[in-house]
N, C-alpha and C positions, 0 to 999 in steps of 0.2 A: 453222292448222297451218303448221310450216315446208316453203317449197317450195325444191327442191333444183335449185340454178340449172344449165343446159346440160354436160354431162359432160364430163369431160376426160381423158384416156387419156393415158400418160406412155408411152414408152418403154420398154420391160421392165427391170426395172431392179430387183436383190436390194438389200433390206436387212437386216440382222441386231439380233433383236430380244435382249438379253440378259439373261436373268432365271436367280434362282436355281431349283436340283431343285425344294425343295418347291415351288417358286410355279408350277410348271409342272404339279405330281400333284396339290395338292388341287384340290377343286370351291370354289374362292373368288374372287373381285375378280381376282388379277393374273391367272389364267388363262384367264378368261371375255375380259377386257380381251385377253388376244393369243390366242385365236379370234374375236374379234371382228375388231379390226385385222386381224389374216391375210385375213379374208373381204372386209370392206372396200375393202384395198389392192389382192386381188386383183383385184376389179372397175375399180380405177383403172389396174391397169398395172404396180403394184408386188408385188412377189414379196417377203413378209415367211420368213426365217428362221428358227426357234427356234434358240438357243444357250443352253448350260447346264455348267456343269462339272460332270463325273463323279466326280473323288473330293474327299475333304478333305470332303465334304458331310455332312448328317446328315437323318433324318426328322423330326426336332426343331429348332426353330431355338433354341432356347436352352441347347444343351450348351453347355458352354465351350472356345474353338477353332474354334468350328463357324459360329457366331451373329453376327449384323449385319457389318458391313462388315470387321472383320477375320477372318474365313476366308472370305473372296472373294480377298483377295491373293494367296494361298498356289494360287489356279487360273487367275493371267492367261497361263501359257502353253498351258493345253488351251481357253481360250479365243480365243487367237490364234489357235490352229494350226484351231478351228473357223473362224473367221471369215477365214483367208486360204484354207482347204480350197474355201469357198465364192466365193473372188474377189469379196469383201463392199469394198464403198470406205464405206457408210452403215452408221452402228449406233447402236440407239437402246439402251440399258440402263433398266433400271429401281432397280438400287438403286447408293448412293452410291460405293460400296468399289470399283467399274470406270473412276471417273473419270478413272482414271490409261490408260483406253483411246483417249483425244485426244495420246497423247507417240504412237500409232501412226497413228490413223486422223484427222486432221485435221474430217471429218464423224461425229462422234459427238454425240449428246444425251443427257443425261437427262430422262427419263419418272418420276419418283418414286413408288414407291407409298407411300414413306416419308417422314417429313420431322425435323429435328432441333427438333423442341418436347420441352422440357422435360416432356410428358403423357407419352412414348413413349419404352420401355426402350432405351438404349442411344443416347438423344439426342447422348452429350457425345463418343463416338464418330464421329459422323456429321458433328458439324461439321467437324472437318480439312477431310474429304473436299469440302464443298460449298462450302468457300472455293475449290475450283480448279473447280467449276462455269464455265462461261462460256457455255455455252447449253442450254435448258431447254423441255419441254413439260409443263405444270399443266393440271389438271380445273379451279381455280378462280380466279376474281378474286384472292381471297386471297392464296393460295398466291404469284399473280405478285408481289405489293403484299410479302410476307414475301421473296420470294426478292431482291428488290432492295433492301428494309430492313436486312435481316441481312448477304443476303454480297455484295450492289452486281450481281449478274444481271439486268443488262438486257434481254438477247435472249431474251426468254421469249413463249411461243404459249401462246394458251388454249384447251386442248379436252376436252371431258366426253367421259366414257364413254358412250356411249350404249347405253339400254336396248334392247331387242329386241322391236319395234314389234310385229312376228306375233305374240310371244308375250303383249304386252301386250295387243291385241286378241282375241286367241281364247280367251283365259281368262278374259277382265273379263266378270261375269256377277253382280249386285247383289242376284239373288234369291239366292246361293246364300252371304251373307256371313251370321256365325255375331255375334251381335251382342255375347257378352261373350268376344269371342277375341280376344287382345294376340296379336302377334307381335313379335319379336325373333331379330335374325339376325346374330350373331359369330362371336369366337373363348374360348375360356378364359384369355383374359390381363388381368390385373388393370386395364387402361386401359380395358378393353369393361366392367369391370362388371356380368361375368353374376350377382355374388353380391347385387346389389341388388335383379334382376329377380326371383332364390328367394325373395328376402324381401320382393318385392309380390306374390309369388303365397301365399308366406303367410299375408300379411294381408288376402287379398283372395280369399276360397275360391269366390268366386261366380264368379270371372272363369278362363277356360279357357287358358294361357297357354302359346306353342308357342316355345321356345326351338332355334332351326337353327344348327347348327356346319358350317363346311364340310371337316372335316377326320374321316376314321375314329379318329384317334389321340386326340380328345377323347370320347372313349367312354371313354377309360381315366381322362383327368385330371378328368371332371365327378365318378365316384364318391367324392372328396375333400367333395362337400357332402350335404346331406341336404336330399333332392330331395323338395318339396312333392307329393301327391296329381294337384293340379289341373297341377303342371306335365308338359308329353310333349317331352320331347329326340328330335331327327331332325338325322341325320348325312349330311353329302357327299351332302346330294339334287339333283338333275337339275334345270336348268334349267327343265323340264318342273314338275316337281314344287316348285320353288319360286315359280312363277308359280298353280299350283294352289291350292296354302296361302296364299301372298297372299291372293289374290282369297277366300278364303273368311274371313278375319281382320277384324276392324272398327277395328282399332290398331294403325297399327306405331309400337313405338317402340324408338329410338338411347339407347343409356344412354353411349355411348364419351365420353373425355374429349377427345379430337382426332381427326381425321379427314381424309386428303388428300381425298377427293371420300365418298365411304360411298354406294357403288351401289345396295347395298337402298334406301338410303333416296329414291331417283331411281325404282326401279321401281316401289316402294311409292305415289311421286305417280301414276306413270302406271295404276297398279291404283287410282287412285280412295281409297286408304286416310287415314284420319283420322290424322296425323303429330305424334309428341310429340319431342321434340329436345332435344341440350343448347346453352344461351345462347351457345357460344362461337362469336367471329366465322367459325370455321372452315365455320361451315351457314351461312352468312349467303345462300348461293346457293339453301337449302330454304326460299324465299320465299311459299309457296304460300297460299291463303286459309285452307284446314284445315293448318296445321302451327306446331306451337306448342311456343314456347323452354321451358325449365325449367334446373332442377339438384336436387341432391340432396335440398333440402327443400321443394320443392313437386310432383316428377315424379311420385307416388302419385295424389293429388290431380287432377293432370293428366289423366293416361293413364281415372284415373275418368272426368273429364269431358267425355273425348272420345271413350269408351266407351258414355256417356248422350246424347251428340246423333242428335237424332232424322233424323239422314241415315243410312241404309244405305253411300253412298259421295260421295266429294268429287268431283265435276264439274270443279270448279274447281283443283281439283290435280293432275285428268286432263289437261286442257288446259294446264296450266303446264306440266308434264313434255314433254309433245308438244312443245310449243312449246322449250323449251331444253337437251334432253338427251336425246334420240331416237338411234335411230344414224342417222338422215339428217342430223340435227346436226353429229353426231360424222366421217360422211364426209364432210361438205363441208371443215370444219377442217382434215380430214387432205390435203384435196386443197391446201387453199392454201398447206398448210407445204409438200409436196412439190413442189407448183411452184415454191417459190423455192431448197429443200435440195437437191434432187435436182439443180438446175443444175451442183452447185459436183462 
């Protein structure tokens, strides 16, 4: 297991974390990620801030006006006025459309939870923005390898999200896995491909297949399909109860077409789960002994045959996870960027 070398305590010292409303209200990835950080940093000595603009916004991220990086522009002054209210000089943002927060703040980064690939709505948008990138934090190999391909970002740090170790260990429990239960854990947007998952639960009536949204608002947009028997949708559950459901599934599987890091699929190694994937080099980091590539015309197929091995749980992707994407992973990364950022 990774051992978390001697502690270092920084000076007290605010940074401001910048993400948009919704990414702040649902129970998904970017919210988890700055409770996470918040808790982390504070043990290091840094004092993480939430900032968020209050109007211009919507519960939706895809009205129009409202969605991907152009209606972020339209809130960089209740952003400022947050971030000078705080006496903030560090601010890390997360999506692309804040870039323009380096003409004030000389130490700003972006953290991406997005990225301009071609897979993900509103890619051709985004690129502007990440030509004036010039310094960067990524979850993956990848991502660093794309961000200097594409727009020449060389000052880039690599640090995963790291899982929530307590909760990986208090729940992992192998008698209690349900042997023909797939899990799957998105959003309702056409790049996640929930409509593939109803149409293996279709074809597949023997299998018990638990589809998770982290958002109440997809209650409304799933009633558009006609929802199999054997499938059960479960909305905006608890930490708590998404480690529960894990641990009791014998498959997780990733149907998305791109992915900046895909957290479920990091907890999912550490809950032990047989892991089915798509081939793109985006997972290249879900390396694990049970986790295995596909794409659209073999993933049925797959998910079957990793549904039929006669392991209860992967060992060996328990200890991968441990080993590369733990949050004592995740806070030592954050300690070494801060020792050199925090200088300036």
């Amino acid at each position: 297991m990774f051992k978390l070398k001697k502690e270092v305590f920084f000076k007290l010292t605010k940074v401001g974390l910048v993400m948009r409303k919704i990414q702040f209200t649902e129970a998904q990835g970017p919210r988890i990620f700055a409770e996470r950080l918040q808790a982390l940093s504070a043990e290091l000595g840094v004092e993480i801030v939430f900032i968020s603009p209050q109007r211009h916004v919507s519960g939706y991220d895809w009205i129009p006006g409202y969605e991907h990086e152009k209606g972020d522009l339209v809130n960089y002054d209740i952003v400022l006025e947050q971030i000078n209210s705080h006496k903030i000089e560090h601010v890390i943002y997360t999506v692309s459309g804040f870039t323009y927060l380096k003409m004030f703040l000389k130490n700003s980064v972006l953290f991406p939870h997005s990225f301009p690939d071609p897979a993900l709505t509103g890619y051709e948008m985004m690129k502007p923005f990440y030509q004036m990138v010039d310094k960067a934090i990524v979850q993956t190999e990848f991502l660093k390898r794309e961000m200097s391909r594409n727009f020449g970002v060389e000052d880039v740090s690599v640090i995963p999200i790291g899982f929530n170790e307590e909760l990986a260990n208090q729940y992992y429990d192998p008698s209690l896995v349900v042997d023909n239960r797939i899990l799957w854990i998105g959003r309702d947007e056409e790049n996640r491909r929930p409509d593939l998952v109803i149409d293996y639960a279709r074809n597949n009536p023997d299998k018990e297949v638990f589809m998770v949204f982290g958002g109440e608002r997809y209650r409304n947009t799933m009633k558009k399909y006609d929802i199999p028997s054997n499938v059960k949708l479960q909305f905006a559950l608890t930490q708590d109860e998404v480690f529960t459901l894990m641990n009791s599934a014998k498959v997780y599987w990733n149907s998305s077409k791109f992915d900046t890091f895909a957290m479920p699929l990091t907890e999912s190694l550490a809950m032990g789960k047989i892991v089915v994937k798509p081939e793109h080099p985006c997972y290249d980091h879900i390396s694990a002994k049970h986790s295995f590539s596909g794409n659209e015309k073999n993933w049925f197929e797959l998910v079957n045959m990793a549904a039929a091995l006669p392991l209860k749980t992967s060992t060996g992707n328990r200890d991968y996870a441990f080993d590369a994407f733990s949050s004592t992973v995740m806070k030592e990364g954050y300690r070494k960027f801060f020792s050199e950022w925090l200088k300036d």
